[in-house]
N, C-alpha and C positions, 0 to 999 in steps of 0.2 A: 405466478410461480417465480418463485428466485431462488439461484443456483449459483455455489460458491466453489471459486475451481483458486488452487495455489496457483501461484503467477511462476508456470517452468515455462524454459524456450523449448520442451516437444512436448510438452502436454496442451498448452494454448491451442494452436493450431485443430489437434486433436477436439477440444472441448468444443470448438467453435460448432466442428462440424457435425457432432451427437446432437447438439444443440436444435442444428440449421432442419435436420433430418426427423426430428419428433414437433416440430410446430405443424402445427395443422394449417390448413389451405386459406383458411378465413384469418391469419394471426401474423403479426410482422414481428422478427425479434428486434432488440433494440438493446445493445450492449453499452455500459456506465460504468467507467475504471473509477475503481473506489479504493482508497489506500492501496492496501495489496492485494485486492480481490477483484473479480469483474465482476457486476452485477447485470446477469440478461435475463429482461421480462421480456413478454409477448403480450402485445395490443395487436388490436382489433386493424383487420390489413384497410388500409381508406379503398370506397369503390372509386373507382375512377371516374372522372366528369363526365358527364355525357355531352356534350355541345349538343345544345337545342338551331335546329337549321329552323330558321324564321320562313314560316313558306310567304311565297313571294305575293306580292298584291296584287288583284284580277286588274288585269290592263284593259282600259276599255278604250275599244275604237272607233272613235265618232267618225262619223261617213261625213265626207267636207259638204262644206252648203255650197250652194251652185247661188254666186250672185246674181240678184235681179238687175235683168239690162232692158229688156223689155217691156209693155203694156199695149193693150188691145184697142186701135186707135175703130171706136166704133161707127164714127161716120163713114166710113170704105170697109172695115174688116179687116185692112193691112194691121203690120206689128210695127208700132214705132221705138226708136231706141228713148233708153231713158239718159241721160249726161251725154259720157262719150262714148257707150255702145256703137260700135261698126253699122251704119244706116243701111249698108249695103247689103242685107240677108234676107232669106225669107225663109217660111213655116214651111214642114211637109208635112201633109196630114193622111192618114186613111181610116175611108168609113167603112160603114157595114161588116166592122172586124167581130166575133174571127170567125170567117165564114168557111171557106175552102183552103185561101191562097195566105190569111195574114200574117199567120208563125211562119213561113216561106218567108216574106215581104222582110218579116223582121229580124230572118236571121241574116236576107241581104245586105238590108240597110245597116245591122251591125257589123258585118263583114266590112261594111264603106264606110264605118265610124259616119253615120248618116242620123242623126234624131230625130224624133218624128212623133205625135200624137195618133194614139187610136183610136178611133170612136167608137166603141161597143152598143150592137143593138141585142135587149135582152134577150131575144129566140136562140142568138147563136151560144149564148152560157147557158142552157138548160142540163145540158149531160157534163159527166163527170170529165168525159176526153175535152170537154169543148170549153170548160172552167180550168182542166190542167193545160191548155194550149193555150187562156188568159192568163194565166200566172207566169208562164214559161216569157209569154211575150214581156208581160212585165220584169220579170227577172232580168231580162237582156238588156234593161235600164230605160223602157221608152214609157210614156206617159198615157192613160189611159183613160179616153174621154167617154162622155153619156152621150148616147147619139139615140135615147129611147127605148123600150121594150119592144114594140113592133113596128116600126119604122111609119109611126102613122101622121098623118096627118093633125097636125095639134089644132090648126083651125078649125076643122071638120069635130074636135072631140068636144063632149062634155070637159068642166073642169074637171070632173072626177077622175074621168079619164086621162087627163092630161098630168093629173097626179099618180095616177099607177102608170103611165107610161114612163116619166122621170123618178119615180122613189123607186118602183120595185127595181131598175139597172142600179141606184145607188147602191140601195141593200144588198143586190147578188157581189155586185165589184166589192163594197167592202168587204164581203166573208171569206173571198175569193183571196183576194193581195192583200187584206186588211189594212184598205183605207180608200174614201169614198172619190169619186169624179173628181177633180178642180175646174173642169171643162165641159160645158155643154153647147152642144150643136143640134137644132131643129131638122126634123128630114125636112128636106124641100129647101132650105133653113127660114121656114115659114112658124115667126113665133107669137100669141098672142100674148095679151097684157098679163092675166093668170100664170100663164107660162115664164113670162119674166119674172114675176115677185115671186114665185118657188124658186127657182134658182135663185135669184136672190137669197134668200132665206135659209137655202142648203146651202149657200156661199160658194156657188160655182159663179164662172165667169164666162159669159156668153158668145160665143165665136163662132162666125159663119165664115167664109172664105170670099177668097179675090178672084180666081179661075180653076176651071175643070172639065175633065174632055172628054173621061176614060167610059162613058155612058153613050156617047155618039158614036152612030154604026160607022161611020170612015176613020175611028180612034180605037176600034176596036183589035187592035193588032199592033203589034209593039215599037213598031219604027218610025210608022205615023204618030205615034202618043209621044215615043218622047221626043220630037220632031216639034210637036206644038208647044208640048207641054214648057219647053225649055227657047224656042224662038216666036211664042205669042207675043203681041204687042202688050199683053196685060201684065208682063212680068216685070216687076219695078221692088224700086227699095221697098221693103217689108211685105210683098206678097207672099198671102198666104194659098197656097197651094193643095187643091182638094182632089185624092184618087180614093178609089174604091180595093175593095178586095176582090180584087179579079186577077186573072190568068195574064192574059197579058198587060196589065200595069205590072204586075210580079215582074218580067218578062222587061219590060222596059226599062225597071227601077235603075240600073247600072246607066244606063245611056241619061235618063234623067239628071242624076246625081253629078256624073261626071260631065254634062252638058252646064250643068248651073255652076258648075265651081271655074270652069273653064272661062265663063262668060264675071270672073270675077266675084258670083255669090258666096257667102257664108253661108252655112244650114244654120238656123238659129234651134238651141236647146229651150223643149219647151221648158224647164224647169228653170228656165233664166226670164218668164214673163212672169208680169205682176198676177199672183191670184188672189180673192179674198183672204183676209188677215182672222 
């Protein structure tokens, strides 16, 4: 539409604003002095930009890896360091987890910034409470060994048997924490030939211990246990140290802990030994 108004000084003003007041909401005027006339058309009003916000890129957060300083020196059972790892540490381990005492043990030892290996025997993950109190333990970041379905004798088995003793713990821990042993321990740690090349083969890494006391009736109470446990003559650079889940190990574990550091040990992080590749 074009509209042709006389160029007066009080009628300009005036025309501007009939003008300004009949464009509709969607229409921009736009005024063009032409000789003596003004020319105002109406176009289309521009939408205004919209800024696109770029959403942001999922940040992902890799969990650090925990350097290999460690390998399992199998003529003794000690941990040896690998370059310049600290020689001066040793293993805490506990079996027959999680029986009564081991989510206790492991919320100790996480209170003591202490690492430690669990050895799971299948009987005690059969129930749901007893697979949420493997996860939990796991979750508190400690390392979680095969130590067999029924704590049996592997000498005394069939191979058969010595095969559902070691797979059926692997399959329950993987479905449990989703992801299998790196670690196996024999009860007794009584292992036959059979029993080695499975582990082998599920690429666990075979580890028996240096000393252990918590099973003797004069070790049965907590003062005496960590007493030994921490001025035995068997305690040396890279001993690996084997308790149970029991009441009073629980019970001892501070006087242990704070007995080994005292006497100059590092606790060594199992996840800082060689496992199979």
């Amino acid at each position: 539409m074009v509209i042709k108004l006389k160029l007066t000084t009080w009628l300009l003003p005036a025309a501007i604003l009939l003008l300004l007041s009949g464009c509709s909401e969607e229409e921009t005027e736009v005024e063009k002095e032409v000789g003596d006339r003004i020319e105002v058309t109406q176009q289309p009003e521009l939408e205004e930009e919209t800024e696109e916000v770029e959403s942001a890129e999922e940040v992902v957060v890799e969990e650090p890896v925990t350097e290999i300083q460690y390998e399992i020196n199998e003529a003794n059972w000690t941990i040896k360091p690998i370059g310049d790892a600290n020689p001066k540490a040793v293993l805490l381990t506990i079996d027959d987890a999680p029986d009564k005492y081991a989510l206790e043990m492991a919320k100790v030892l996480k209170e003591l910034d202490a690492p430690a290996i669990f050895f799971v025997n299948g009987h005690f993950i059969d129930s749901e409470e007893e697979k949420a109190n493997l996860k939990e333990i796991f979750d508190l970041g400690f390392e979680i060994g095969n130590h067999t379905q029924t704590h049996a004798n592997l000498k005394n088995s069939s191979e058969e048997q010595q095969q559902e003793e070691i797979l059926n713990v692997n399959e329950t821990v993987e479905s449990v924490i989703g992801e299998k042993p790196k670690f196996f321990r024999a009860p007794f740690g009584v292992n036959t030939d059979f029993s080695k090349s499975l582990v082998e083969q599920e690429g666990m890494v075979l580890m028996n211990w240096t000393y252990g006391y918590d099973w003797e009736k004069q070790y049965m109470e907590a003062t005496s246990l960590a007493d030994i446990m921490v001025n035995t003559e068997y305690l040396v650079d890279g001993a690996n140290l084997l308790m149970h889940d029991r009441e009073w190990t629980l019970a001892a574990l501070p006087q242990i802990v704070e007995g080994l550091r005292a006497k100059g040990y590092e606790l060594i992080d199992p996840h800082a030994i060689k496992v199979k590749e």
